[in-house]
C-alpha positions as CSV (number, residue, x, y, z in Angstrom):
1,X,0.0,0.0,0.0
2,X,1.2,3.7,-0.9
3,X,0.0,5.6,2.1
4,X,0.5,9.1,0.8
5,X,0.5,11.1,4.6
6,X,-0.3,10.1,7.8
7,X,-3.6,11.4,10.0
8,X,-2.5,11.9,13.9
9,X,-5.1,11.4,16.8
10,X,-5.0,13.1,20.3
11,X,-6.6,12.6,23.3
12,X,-6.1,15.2,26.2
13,X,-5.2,17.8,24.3
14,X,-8.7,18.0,22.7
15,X,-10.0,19.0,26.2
16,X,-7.6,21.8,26.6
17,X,-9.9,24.5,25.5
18,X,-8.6,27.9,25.1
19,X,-4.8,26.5,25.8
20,X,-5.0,23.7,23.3
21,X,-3.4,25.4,20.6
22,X,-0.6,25.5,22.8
23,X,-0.5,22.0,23.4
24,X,-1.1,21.5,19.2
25,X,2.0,23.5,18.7
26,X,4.2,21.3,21.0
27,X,3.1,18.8,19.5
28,X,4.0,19.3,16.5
29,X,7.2,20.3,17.3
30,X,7.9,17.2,18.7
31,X,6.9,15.3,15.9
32,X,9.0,17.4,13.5
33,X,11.9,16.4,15.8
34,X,11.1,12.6,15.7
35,X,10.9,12.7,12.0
36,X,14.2,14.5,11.9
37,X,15.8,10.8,12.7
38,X,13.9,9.7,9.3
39,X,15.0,9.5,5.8
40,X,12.5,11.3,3.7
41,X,10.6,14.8,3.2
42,X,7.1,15.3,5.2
43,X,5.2,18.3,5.6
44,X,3.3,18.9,9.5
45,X,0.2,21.2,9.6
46,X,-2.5,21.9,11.5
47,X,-6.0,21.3,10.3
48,X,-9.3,21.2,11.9
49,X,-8.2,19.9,15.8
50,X,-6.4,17.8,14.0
51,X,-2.6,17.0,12.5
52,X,-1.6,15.7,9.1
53,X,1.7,14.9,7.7
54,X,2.2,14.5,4.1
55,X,4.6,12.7,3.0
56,X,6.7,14.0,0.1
57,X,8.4,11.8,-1.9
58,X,10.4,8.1,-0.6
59,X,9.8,7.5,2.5
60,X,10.8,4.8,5.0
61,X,7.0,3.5,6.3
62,X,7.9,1.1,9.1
63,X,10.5,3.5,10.4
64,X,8.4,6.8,10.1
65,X,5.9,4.5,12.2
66,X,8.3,3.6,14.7
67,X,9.7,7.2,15.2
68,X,6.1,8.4,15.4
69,X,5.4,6.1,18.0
70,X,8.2,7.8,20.3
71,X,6.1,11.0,20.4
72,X,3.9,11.8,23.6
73,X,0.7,12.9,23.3
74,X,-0.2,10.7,19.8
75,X,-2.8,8.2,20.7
76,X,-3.2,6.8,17.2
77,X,-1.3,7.0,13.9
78,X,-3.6,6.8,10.8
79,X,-1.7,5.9,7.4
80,X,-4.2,7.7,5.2
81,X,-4.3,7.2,1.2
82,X,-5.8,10.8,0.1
83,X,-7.3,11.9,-3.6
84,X,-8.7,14.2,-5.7
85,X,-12.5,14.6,-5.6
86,X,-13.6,13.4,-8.9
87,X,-17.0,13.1,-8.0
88,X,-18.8,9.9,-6.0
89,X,-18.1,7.2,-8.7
90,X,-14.6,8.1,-8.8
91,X,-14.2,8.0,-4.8
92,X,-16.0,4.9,-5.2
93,X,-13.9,3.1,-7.3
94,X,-10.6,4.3,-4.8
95,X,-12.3,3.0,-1.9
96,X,-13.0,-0.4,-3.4
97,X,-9.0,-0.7,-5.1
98,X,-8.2,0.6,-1.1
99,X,-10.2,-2.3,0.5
100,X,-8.7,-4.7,-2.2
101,X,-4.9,-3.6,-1.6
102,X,-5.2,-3.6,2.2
103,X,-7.5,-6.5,2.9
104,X,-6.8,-9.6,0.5
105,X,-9.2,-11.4,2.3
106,X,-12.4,-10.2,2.6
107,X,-13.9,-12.3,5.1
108,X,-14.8,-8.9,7.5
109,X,-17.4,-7.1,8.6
110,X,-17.1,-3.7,8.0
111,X,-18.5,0.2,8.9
112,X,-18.5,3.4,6.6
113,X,-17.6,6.2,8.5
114,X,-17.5,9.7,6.8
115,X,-16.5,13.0,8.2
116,X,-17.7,15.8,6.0
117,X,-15.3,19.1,6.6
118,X,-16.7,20.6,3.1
119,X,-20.2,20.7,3.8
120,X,-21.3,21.7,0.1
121,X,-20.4,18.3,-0.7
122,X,-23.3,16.9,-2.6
123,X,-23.6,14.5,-0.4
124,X,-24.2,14.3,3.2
125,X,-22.5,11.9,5.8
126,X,-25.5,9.7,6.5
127,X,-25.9,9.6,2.3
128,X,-22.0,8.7,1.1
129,X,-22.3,6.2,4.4
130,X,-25.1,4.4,3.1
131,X,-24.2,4.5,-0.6
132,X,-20.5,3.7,-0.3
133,X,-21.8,0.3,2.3
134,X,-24.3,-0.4,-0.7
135,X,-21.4,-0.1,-3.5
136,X,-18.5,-2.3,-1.4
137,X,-21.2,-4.8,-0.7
138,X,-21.7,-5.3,-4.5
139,X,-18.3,-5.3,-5.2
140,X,-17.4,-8.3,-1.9
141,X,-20.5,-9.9,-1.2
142,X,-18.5,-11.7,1.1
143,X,-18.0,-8.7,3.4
144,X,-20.9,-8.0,5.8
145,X,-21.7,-4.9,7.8
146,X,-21.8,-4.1,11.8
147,X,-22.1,-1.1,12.6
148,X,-21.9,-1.8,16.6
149,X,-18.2,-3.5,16.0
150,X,-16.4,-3.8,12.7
151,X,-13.5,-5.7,12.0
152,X,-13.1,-2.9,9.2
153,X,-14.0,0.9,10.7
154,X,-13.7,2.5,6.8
155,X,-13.4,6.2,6.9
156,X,-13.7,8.8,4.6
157,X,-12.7,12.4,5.4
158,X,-14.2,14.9,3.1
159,X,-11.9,17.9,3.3
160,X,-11.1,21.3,1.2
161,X,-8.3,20.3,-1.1
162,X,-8.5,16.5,-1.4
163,X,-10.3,13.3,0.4
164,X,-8.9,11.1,3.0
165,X,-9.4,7.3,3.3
166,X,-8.0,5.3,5.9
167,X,-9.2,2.3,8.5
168,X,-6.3,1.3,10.2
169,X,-5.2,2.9,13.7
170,X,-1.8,1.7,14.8
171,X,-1.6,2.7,18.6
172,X,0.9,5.7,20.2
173,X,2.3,6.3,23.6
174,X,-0.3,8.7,24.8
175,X,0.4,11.4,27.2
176,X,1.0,14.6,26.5
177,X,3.5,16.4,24.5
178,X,7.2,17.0,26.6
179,X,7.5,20.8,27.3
180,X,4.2,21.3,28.7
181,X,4.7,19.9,31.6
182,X,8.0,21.9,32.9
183,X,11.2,20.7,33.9
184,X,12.9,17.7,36.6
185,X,15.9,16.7,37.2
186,X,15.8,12.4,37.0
187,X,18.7,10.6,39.3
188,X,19.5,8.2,36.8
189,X,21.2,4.8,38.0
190,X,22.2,1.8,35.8
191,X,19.4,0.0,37.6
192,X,15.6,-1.0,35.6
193,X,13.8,1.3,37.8
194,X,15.4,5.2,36.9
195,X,14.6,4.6,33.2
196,X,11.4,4.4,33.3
197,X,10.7,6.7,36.1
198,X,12.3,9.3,33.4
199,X,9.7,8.1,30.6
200,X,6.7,7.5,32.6
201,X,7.7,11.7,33.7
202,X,8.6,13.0,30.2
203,X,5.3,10.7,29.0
204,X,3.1,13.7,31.1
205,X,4.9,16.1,29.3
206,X,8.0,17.0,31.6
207,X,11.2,17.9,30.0
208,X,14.2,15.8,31.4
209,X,17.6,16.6,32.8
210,X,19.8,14.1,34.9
211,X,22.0,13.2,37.0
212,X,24.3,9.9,37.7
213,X,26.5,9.8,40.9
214,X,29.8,7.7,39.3
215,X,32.2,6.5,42.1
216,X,35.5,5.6,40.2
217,X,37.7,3.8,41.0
218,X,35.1,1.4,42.3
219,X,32.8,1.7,39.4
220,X,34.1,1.5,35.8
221,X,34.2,3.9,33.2
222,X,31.8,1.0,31.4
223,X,29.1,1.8,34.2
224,X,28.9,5.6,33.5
225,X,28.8,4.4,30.1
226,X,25.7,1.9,30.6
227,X,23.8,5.1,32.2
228,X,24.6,7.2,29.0
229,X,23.6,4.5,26.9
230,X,19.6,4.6,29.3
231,X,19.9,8.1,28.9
232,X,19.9,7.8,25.0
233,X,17.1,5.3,25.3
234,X,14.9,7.5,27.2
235,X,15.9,10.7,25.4
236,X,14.1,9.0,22.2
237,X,10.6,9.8,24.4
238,X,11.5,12.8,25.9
239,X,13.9,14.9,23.7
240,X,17.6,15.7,24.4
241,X,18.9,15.3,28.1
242,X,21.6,16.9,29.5
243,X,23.6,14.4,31.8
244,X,25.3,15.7,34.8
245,X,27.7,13.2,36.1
246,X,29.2,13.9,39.6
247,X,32.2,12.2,41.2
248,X,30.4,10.9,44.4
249,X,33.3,8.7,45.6
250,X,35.2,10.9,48.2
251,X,31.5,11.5,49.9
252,X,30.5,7.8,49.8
253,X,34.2,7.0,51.6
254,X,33.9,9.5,54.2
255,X,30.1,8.5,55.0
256,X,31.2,4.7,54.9
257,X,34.1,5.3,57.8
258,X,32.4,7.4,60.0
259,X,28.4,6.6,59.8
260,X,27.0,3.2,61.4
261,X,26.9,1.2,58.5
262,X,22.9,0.1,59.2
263,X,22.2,3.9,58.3
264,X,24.7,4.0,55.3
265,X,22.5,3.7,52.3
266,X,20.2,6.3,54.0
267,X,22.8,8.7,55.0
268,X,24.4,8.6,51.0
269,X,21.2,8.8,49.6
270,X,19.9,12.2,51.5
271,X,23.3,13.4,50.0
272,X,22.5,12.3,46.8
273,X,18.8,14.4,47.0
274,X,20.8,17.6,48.3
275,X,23.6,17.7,45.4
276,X,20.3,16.6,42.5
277,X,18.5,19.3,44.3
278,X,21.5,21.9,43.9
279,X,21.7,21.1,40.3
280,X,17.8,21.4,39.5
281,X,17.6,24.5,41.1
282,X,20.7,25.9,38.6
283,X,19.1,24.7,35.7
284,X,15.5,25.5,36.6
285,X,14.1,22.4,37.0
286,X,10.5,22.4,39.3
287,X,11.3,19.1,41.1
288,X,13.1,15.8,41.5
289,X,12.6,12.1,39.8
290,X,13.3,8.7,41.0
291,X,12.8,5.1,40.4
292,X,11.9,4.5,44.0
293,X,9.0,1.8,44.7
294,X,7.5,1.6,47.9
295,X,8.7,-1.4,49.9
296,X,10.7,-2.6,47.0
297,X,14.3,-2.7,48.9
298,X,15.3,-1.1,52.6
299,X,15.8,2.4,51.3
300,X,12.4,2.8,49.7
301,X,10.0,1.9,52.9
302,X,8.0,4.7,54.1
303,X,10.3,5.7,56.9
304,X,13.7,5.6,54.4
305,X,11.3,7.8,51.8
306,X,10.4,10.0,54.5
307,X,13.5,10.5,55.4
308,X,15.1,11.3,52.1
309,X,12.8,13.6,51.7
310,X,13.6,15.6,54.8
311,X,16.3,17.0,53.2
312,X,14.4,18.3,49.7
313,X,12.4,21.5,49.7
314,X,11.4,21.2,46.0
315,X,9.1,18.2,45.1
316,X,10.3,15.0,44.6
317,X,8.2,12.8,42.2
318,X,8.3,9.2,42.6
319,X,5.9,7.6,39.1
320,X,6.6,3.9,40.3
321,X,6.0,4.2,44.2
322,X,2.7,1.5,43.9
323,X,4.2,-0.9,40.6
324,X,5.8,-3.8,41.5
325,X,9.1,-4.9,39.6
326,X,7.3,-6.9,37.2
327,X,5.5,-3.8,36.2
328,X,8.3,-2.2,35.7
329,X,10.5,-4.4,34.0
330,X,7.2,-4.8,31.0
331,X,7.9,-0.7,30.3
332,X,11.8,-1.3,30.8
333,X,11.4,-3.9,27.7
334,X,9.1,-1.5,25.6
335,X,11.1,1.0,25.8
336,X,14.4,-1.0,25.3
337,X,16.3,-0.1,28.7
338,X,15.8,-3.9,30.0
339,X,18.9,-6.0,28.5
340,X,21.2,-2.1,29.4
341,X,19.9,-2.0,32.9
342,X,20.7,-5.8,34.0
343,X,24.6,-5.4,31.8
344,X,27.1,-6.2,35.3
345,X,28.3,-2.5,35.9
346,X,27.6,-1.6,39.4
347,X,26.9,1.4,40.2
348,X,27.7,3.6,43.8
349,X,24.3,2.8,45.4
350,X,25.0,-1.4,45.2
351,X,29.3,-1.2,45.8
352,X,28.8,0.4,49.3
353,X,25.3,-1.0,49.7
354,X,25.2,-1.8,54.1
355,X,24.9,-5.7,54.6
356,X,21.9,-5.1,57.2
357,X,20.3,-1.7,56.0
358,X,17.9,-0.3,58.5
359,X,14.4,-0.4,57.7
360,X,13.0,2.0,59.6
361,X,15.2,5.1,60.4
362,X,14.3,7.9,62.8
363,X,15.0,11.2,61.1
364,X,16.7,12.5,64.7
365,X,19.2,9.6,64.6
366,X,20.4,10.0,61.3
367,X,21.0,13.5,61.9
368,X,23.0,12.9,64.5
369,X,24.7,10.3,62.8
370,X,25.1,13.0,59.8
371,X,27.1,15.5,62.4
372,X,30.1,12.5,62.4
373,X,30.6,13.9,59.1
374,X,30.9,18.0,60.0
375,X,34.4,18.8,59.6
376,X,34.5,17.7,56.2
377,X,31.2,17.3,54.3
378,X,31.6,21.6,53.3
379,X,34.2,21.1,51.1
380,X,33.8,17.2,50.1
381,X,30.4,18.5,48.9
382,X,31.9,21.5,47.1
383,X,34.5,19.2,45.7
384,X,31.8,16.8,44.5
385,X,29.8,19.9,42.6
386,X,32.7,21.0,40.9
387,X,32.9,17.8,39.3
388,X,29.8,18.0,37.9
389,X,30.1,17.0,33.3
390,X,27.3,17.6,31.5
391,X,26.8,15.1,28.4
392,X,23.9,16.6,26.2
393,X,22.2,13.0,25.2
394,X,20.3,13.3,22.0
């Protein structure tokens, strides 16, 4: 089949009233990105609450498809055939040559569906409806119609400049379009979990910075590369990220001689949330991400959350606190991070991981603990920032 242009369906955005245009114009930005990474010409416009791309010229289908499907805020993805209006017999004999090129076998029920946006159309919807059922049922007798639930929804889009025709709806990743929904930084591991915090984020339209903490010499220069290589991933969904990596390791060493080692993971991880916070508040980020899942290990019950959070004045969004890690590890595989996340590069959080983590820390205690550190943390933190390389992932 030569699909000529694609139609693109929305969902939320329809409801946006006087905004939506704003929501229209992001997301056609980020298509135009997406199809940037394809070989081949297409126009993007507006038309009617809804968005067409025409393509011009060769084109790659199954890879235009695939990029489209990266975009947030597409629902479906329509490949339309569209031509002239020659008058009802003509249109006629293109629908049946479309039915016969995209369904070789006709044993389908089937539903005419047209959408008049030229209303001096001769015709009316109800009459091309009826007329077009009558004239495909002559053609394949073998088809049969249901109008409650199709195999085939047929439809027809009458428009100013040519007609549409098109019954196929190949599904997109929802959402809404990134940039509408501000700015985060994501604290990015090498685990399964931080990927897909970051897409399940950027999927409600938040645009995506990050942060890894690398601990060399005890992590490799392969591990930082593993969390590039998820930022990459996840930068196909939400548009280009820029990577802050921060040498964490004289901070981890100082925490792991003079903290109890119960309260380790804890103690490094409110560090962690102060430096992430530091660096979202430079680059104007509204809040924090993480991969965190309630219960999942000791630093993600409700006492470790709570007091992680102690130390954060700016929000700190947690999309997989109720999934469990099969839940997550079925968006890790659609979205490709799965086989990356599990490659054996361990990262800062497992090396100096405590061998009997406390569960259930009191906020007062750790504090106390944290005043072990005092004579050094100022400048090992300062030290730490000044580290900070930024790797713009696109």
């Amino acid at each position: 089949m030569n699909y000529t242009s694609f139609l693109i369906k929305y969902a939320e955005i329809a409801i946006k009233g006087k905004n939506r245009y704003l929501f229209e114009d992001a997301l056609v930005k980020q298509i135009k990105l997406a199809l940037k990474r394809v070989e081949g010409d297409f126009s993007i416009k507006k038309t009617q609450g809804r968005v067409h791309i025409e393509c011009l010229g060769e084109y790659d289908y199954d890879e235009t498809v695939n990029e489209l499907q990266t975009v947030f805020g597409i629902t479906g993805i329509c490949p339309v055939v569209h031509v002239e209006d020659e008058g009802f017999d003509k249109l006629a004999e293109d629908v049946l040559k479309y039915i016969d090129d995209e369904y070789p076998d006709k044993n389908h029920t089937f539903k005419v569906n047209c959408r008049r946006a030229r209303k001096n159309y001769p015709m009316d919807s109800q009459e091309v409806n009826m007329e077009m059922g009558g004239r495909i049922l002559d053609a394949y007798p073998e088809m049969k119609v249901d109008v409650h639930d199709p195999d085939i929804m047929l439809t027809i889009e009458i428009r100013d400049d040519k007609i549409y025709i098109y019954s196929r709806i190949i599904p997109g990743p929802g959402g809404m379009p990134v940039g509408t929904g501000g700015k985060a930084l994501l604290l990015l591991s090498g685990g399964i979990d931080s990927p897909v915090a970051g897409y399940m984020i950027a999927k409600r339209g938040v645009k995506l910075d990050a942060v890894y903490f690398h601990a060399p010499p005890y992590t490799s220069e392969r591990a930082k590369q593993k969390v590039v290589d998820l930022a990459r991933y996840v930068s196909r969904y939400s548009g280009p990220i820029n990577l802050h990596v921060i040498n964490f390791t004289d901070i981890q060493l100082e925490i792991y001689e003079k903290c109890p080692h119960d309260e380790l993971t804890i103690i490094m991880r409110r560090y962690m949330m102060r430096i992430a916070q530091d660096l979202a508040l430079k680059s104007e980020c509204l809040g924090l991400i993480t991969g965190e899942s309630l219960g999942q290990v000791a630093s993600q019950t409700m006492q470790s959350l709570a007091a992680t959070n102690e130390v954060c004045s700016m929000p700190v969004y947690r999309p997989l606190i109720g999934f469990d890690k099969n839940e997550i590890i079925a968006i890790s595989n659609k979205i490709d991070t799965y086989e990356t996340s599990i490659l054996p590069y361990e990262d800062c959080c497992t090396i100096f991981v405590a061998k009997h983590p406390v569960t259930k820390p009191n906020i007062n205690i750790i504090k106390r603990s944290e005043t072990n550190l005092s004579e050094t943390i100022d400048e090992l933190y300062k030290r730490a920032i000044e580290t900070d390389e930024v790797i713009v992932i696109s």
